[in-house]
C-alpha positions, -999 to +999 in steps of 0.1 A: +000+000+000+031+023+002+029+056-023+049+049-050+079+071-058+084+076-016+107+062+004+075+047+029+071+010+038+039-011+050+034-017+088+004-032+088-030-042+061-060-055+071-085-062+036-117-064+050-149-084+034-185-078+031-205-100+007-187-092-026-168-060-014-133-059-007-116-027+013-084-025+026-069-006+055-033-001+064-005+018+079+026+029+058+059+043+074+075+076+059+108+076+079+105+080+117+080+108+124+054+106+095+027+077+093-005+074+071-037+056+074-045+045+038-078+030+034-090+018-002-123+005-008-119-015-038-144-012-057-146+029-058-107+039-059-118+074-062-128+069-028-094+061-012-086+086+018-050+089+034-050+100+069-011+115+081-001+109+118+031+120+137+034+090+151+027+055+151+004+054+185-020+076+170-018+059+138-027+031+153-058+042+172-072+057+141-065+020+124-087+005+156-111+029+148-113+025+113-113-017+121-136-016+147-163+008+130-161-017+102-163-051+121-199-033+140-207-026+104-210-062+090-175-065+078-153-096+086-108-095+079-102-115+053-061-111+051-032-090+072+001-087+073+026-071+096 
């Protein structure tokens, strides 16, 4: 999920499921002190919002937000990696 052309690199993606809907939320790494939330709903790219963070603890919470939000929603994890 990393922006091409940067020098950022995945922490985490989660690609949710619900029904025949795919979205998929992560954290990318750009150097110490910059971290976005990227989250990509697959079937309307348009739609893609990055979130930026200062640091990986808040970057995180927004991620449990974002996961849990979806999870009450209907939407199961299909795949992660760390």
């Amino acid at each position: 999920m990393a922006n091409p052309g940067s020098e950022s690199r995945d922490l985490l993606t989660w690609r949710f499921q619900n029904g025949n809907r795919q979205l998929t939320c992560g954290i990318s790494a750009r150097g110490q002190r910059a971290f976005d939330v990227i989250t990509l709903p697959h079937w309307n790219l348009t739609a893609a919002a990055v979130e930026s963070f200062r640091n990986a603890a808040e970057a995180m919470r927004r991620h449990a937000t974002i996961a849990a939000g979806l999870r009450e929603a209907g939407w199961k994890v299909a795949t992660y990696s760390r």
